[in-house]
C-alpha positions as CSV (number, residue, x, y, z in Angstrom):
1,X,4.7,-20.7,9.9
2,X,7.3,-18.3,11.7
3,X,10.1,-16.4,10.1
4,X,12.3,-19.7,10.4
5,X,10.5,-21.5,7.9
6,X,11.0,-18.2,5.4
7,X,15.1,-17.9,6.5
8,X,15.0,-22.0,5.5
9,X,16.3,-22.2,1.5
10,X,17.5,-18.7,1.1
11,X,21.0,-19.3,0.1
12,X,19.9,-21.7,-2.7
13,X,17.1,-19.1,-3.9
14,X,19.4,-16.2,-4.2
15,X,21.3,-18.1,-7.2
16,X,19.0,-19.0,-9.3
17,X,15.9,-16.4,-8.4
18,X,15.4,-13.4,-11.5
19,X,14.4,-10.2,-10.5
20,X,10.7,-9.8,-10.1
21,X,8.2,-7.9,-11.4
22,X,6.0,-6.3,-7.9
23,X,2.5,-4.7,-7.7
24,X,1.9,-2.8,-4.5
25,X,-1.6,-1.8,-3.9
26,X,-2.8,0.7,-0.9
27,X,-2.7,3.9,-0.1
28,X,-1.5,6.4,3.1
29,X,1.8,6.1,4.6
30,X,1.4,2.4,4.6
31,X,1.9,2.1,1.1
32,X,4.7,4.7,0.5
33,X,6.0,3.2,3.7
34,X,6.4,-0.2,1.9
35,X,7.8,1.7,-1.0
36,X,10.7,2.8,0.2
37,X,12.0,-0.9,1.3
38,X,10.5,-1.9,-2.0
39,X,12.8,0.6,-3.8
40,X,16.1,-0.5,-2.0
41,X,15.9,-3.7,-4.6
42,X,15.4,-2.5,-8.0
43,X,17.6,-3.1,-10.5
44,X,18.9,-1.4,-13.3
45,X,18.7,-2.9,-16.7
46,X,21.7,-4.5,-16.1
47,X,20.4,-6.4,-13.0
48,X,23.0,-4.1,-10.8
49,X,22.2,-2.3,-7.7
50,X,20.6,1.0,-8.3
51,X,23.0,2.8,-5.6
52,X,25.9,2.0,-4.2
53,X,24.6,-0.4,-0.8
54,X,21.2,0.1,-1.8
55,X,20.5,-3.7,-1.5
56,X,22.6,-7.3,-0.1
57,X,24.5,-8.7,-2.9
58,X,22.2,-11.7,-2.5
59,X,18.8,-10.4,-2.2
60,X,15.7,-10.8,-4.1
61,X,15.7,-8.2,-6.6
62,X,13.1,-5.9,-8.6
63,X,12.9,-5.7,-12.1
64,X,9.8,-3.6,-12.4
65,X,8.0,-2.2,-9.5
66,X,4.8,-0.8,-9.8
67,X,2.0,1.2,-7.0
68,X,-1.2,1.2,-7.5
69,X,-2.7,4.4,-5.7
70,X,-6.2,4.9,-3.9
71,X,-8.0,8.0,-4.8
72,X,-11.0,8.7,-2.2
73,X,-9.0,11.4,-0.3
74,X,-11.2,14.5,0.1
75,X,-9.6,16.5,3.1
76,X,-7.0,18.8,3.2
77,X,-5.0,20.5,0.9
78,X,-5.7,17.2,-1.3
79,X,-9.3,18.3,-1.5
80,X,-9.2,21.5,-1.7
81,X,-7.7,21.2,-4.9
82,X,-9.9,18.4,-5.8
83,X,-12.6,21.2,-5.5
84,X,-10.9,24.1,-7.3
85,X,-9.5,22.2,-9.9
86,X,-11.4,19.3,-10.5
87,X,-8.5,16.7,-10.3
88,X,-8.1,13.5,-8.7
89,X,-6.5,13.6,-4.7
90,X,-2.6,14.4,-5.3
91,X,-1.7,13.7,-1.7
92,X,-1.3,9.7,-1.6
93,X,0.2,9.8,-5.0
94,X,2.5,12.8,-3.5
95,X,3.4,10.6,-0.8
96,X,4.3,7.8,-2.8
97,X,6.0,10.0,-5.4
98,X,8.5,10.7,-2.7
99,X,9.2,7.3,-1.3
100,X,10.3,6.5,-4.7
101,X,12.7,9.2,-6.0
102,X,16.0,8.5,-5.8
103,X,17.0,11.8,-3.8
104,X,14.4,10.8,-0.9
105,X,15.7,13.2,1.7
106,X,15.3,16.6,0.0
107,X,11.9,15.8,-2.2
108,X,10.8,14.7,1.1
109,X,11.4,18.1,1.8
110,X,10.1,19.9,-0.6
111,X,7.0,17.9,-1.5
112,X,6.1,18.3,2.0
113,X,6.3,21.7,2.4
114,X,3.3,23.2,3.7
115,X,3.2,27.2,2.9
116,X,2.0,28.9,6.4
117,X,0.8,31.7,4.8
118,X,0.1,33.2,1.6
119,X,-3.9,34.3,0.7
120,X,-5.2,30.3,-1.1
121,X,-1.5,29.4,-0.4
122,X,-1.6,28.3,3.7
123,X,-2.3,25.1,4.2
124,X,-1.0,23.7,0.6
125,X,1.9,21.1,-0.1
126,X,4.2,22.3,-2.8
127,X,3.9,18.4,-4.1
128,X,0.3,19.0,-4.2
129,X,0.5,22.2,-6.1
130,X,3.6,20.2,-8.5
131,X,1.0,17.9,-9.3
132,X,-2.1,20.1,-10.0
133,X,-0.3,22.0,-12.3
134,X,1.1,19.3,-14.2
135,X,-2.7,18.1,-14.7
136,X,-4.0,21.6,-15.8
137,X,-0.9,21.3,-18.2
138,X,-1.3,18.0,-19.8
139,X,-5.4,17.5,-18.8
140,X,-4.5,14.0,-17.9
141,X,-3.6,13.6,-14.1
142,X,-2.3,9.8,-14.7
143,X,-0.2,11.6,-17.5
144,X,0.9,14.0,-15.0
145,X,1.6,11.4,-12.4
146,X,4.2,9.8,-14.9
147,X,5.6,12.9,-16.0
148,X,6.6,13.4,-12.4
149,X,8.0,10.0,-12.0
150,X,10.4,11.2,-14.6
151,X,11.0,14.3,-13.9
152,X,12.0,12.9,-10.1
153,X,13.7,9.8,-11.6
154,X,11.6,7.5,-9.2
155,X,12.5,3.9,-9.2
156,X,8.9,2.9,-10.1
157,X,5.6,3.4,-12.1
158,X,2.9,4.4,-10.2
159,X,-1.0,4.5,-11.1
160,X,-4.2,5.5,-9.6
161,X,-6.5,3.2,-9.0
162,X,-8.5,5.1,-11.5
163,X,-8.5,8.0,-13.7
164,X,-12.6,8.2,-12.5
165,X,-13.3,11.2,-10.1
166,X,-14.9,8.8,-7.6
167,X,-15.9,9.6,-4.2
168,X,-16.4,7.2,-1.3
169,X,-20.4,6.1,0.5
170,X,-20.3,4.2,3.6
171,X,-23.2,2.7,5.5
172,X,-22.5,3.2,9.4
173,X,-24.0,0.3,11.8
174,X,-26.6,3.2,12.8
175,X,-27.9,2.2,9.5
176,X,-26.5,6.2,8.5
177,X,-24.9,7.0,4.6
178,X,-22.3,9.1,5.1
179,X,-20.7,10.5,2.3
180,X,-17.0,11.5,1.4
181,X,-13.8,9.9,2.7
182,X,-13.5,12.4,5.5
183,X,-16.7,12.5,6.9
184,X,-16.2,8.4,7.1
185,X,-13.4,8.6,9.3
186,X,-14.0,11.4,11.4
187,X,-17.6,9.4,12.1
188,X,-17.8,7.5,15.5
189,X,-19.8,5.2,14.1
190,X,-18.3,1.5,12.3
191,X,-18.7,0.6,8.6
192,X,-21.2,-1.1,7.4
193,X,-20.8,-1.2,3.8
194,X,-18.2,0.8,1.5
195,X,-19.5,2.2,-1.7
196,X,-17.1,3.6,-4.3
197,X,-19.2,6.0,-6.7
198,X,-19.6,5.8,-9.6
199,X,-19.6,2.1,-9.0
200,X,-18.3,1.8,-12.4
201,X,-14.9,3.3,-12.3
202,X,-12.5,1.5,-14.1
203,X,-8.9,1.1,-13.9
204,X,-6.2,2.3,-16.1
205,X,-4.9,-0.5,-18.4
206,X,-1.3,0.0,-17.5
207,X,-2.9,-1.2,-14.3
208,X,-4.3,-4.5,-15.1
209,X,-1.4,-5.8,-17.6
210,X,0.9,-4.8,-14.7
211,X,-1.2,-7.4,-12.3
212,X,-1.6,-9.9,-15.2
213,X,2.4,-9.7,-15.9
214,X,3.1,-9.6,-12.0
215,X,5.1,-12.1,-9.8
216,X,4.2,-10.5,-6.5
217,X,1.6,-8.4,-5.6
218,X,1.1,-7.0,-2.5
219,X,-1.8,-5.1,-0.1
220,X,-1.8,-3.3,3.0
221,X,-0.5,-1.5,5.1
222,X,-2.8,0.9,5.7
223,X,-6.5,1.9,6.6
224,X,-8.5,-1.4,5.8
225,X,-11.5,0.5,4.3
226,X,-10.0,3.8,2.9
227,X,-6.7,3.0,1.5
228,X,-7.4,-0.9,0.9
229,X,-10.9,-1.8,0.5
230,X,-11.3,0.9,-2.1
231,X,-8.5,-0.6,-4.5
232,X,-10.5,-3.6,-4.7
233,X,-14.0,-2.1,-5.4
234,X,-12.6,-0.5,-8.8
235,X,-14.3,-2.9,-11.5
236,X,-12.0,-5.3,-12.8
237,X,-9.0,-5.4,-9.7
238,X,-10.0,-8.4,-8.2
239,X,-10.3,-10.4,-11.1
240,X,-7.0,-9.4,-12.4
241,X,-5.1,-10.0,-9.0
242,X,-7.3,-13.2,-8.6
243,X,-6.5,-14.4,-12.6
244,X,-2.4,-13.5,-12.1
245,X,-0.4,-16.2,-11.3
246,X,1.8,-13.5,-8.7
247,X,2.6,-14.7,-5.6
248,X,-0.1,-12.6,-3.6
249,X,0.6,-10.8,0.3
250,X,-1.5,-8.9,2.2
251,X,0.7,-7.3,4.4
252,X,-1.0,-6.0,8.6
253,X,-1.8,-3.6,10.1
254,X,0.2,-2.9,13.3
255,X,-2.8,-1.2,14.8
256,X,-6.2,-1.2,15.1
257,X,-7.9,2.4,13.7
258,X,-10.5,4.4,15.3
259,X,-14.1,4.2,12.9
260,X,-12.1,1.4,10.9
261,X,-10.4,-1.3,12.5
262,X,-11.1,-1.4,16.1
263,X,-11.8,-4.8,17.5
264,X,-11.1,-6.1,14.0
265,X,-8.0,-8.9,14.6
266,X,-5.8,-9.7,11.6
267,X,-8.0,-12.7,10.3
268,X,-11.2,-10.1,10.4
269,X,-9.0,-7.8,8.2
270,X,-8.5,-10.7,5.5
271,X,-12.1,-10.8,5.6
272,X,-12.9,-8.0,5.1
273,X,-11.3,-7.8,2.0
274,X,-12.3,-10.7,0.9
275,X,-15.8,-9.4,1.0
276,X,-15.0,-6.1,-0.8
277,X,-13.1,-8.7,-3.7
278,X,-16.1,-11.1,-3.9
279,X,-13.3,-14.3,-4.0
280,X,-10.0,-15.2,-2.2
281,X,-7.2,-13.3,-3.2
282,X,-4.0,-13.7,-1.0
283,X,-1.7,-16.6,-0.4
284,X,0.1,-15.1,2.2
285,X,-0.2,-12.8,5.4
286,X,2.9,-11.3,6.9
287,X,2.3,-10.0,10.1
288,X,4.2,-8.5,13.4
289,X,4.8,-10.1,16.7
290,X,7.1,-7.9,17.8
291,X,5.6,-5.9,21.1
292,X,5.6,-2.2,21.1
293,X,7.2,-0.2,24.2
294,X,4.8,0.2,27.4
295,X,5.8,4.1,26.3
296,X,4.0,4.0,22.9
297,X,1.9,1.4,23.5
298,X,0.2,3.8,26.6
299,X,0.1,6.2,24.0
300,X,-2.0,4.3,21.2
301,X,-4.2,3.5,24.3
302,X,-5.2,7.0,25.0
303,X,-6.2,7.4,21.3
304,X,-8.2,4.1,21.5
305,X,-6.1,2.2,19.8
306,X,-4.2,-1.5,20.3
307,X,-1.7,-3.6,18.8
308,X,-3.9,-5.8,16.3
309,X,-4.0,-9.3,17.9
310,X,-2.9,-12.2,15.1
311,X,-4.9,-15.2,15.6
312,X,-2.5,-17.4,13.4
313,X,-4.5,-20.4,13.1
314,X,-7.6,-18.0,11.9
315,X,-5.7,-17.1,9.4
316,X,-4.4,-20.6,8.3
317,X,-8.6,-21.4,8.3
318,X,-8.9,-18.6,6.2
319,X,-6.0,-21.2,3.7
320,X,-3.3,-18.4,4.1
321,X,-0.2,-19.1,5.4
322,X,1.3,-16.9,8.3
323,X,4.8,-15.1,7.7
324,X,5.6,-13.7,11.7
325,X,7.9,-11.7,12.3
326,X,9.8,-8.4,13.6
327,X,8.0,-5.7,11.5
328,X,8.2,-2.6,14.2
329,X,10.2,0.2,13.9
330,X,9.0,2.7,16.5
331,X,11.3,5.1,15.0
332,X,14.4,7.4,16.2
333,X,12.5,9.5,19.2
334,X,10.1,6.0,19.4
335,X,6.5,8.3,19.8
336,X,4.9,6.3,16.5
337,X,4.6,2.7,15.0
338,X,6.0,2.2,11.8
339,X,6.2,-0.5,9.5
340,X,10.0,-1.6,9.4
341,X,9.9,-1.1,5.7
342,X,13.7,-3.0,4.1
343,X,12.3,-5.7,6.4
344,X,9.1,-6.6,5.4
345,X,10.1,-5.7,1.5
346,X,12.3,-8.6,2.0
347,X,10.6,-11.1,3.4
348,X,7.9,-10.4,0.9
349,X,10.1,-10.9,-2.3
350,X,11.5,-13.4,-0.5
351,X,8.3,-15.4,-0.8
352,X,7.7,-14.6,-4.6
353,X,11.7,-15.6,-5.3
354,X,11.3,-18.8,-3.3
355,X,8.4,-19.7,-5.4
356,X,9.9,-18.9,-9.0
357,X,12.9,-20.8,-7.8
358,X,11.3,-23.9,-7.0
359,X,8.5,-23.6,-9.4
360,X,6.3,-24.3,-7.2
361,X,2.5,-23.4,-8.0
362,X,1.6,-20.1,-5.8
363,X,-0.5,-20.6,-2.8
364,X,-3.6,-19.1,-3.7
365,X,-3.7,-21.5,-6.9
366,X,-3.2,-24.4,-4.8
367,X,-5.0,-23.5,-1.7
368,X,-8.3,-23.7,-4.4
């Protein structure tokens, strides 16, 4: 099923299809990467554009858009504070926090400003810092997360997976434990087995009404094990995305990632998370076809990386249906591989709108 099927009914959808209520679950730059094409299409209260040609006139549109935050991240200025201050990892949340505000450009700067220098300063974000202090003033980070989504007027809730200090175990195919989020991925061995722990960290409840009340809920992109994987080993996630009624995406990887994903083609990453859910989850897989430049692709080579190879009819074995497409966007100087985020927002809500407009059951329901 090819991006022609999903272009087929779109005038006819537009009219009649409500704004949507969206989950986005992940972690990294994937996941604010998918924000910011996700935030182009919320509403106001009024069901009008937010900004001034922030969205087509006949586009799906958001009503409520929600992210759903990993938080295993132990390096960097993100653990450092984790350390010192005993909070949960600020940086993905930072990320995100950004991708969603409505003055992008300058937060962007700010909240990634690193200080060179400075004795406990060098090596800090000031969003980092923003957030840690917001925690030490409330003693809630989730409370201090939303406090900054107001305070930056972001066009979006967003939640850690949980409020639980967790940390991440994996089990190398050396038969090794290695411990902590870093040492995972820095290891050249593959994983095994994932372990969040405490294995019983439990999600906020603003987090599973938002998946019960959802009409699309998305995963990926971003690391399969580390910024995926872990979402869905919080108790209670996959039974709330599997008991919604939301149209459900995983969204690709464009390439494979050293210690996580080499080898692994788009089919292996559904089952990988199926295996971390324990059921079938997703309806859906949007994927690229697009092929990257010999430049960049020469340059993922020398890092051991390669475009992740979509074995379509895999995935339809696996009773998902394949969305391809042009997702790349090797950027302005063309040295990385990028999700083209406004691109694959829409063809996502695309999917949910088409299925609320035709009232059609959603695919995971009647794939079982």
């Amino acid at each position: 099923m090819g991006n022609s099927s999903l272009q087929s009914g779109r005038q006819a959808t537009h009219a009649t299809a409500r704004p949507l209520r969206v989950v986005a679950i992940g972690g990294g730059t994937g996941l604010s990467t998918l924000l910011k094409g996700l935030k182009r299409y919320v509403v106001a209260p009024s069901h009008t554009p937010w900004s001034p040609g922030a969205r087509q006139e006949q586009s799906p549109a958001i009503a409520e858009l929600t992210a759903v935050v990993t938080v295993t991240d132990d390096g960097g200025s993100s653990g450092r504070l984790r350390e010192e201050f005993n909070i949960l990892p600020p940086g993905d949340i930072r990320n995100c926090l950004v991708a969603l505000s409505e003055d992008e450009a300058l937060l962007s700067r700010l909240f990634r400003y690193r200080f060179a220098s400075g004795e406990g300063l060098v090596g800090h974000s000031f969003g980092n810092l923003f957030l840690a202090a917001l925690t030490d003033l409330t003693g809630d980070f989730p409370e201090a997360v939303k406090l900054s989504s107001a305070i930056l007027a972001t066009r979006g809730r967003i939640f850690p997976a949980t409020a639980a200090n967790v940390r991440l175990a994996a089990k190398m195919d050396d038969g090794s434990v290695v411990h902590g989020e870093t040492r995972i991925t820095a290891s050249p061995r593959r994983i095994v087995q994932l372990e969040l722990l405490p294995p019983d960290a439990q999600p906020l409840p603003q987090t599973l009404k938002a998946l019960a009340e959802a009409d699309l809920i998305t995963i990926g992109p971003g690391s399969l094990f580390t910024s995926l994987a872990t979402n869905l080993l919080v108790q209670g996630v996959p039974e709330a995305i599997a008991d919604s009624s939301a149209v459900k995406i995983f969204i690709c990887n464009l390439m494979t990632q050293a210690n996580e994903s080499l080898g692994l083609t788009a089919s292996d990453h559904l089952k990988v998370l199926r295996q971390y859910a324990g059921r079938e989850l997703f309806g859906y897989a949007l994927v690229n076809t697009a092929p990257l430049s010999e430049e960049l692709k020469a340059k993922y080579a020398a890092e051991g990386a390669t475009p992740i190879a979509i074995d379509a009819e895999a995935i339809r074995a696996l009773r998902v249906k394949v969305i391809e497409g042009n997702y790349l966007d090797e950027g302005d100087q063309g040295n990385v591989a990028r999700h083209a985020s406004d691109r694959i927002a829409h063809d996502a809500l695309q999917i949910a709108a088409d299925h609320i407009a035709n009232r059609a059951p959603t695919l995971h329901s009647a794939a079982r």
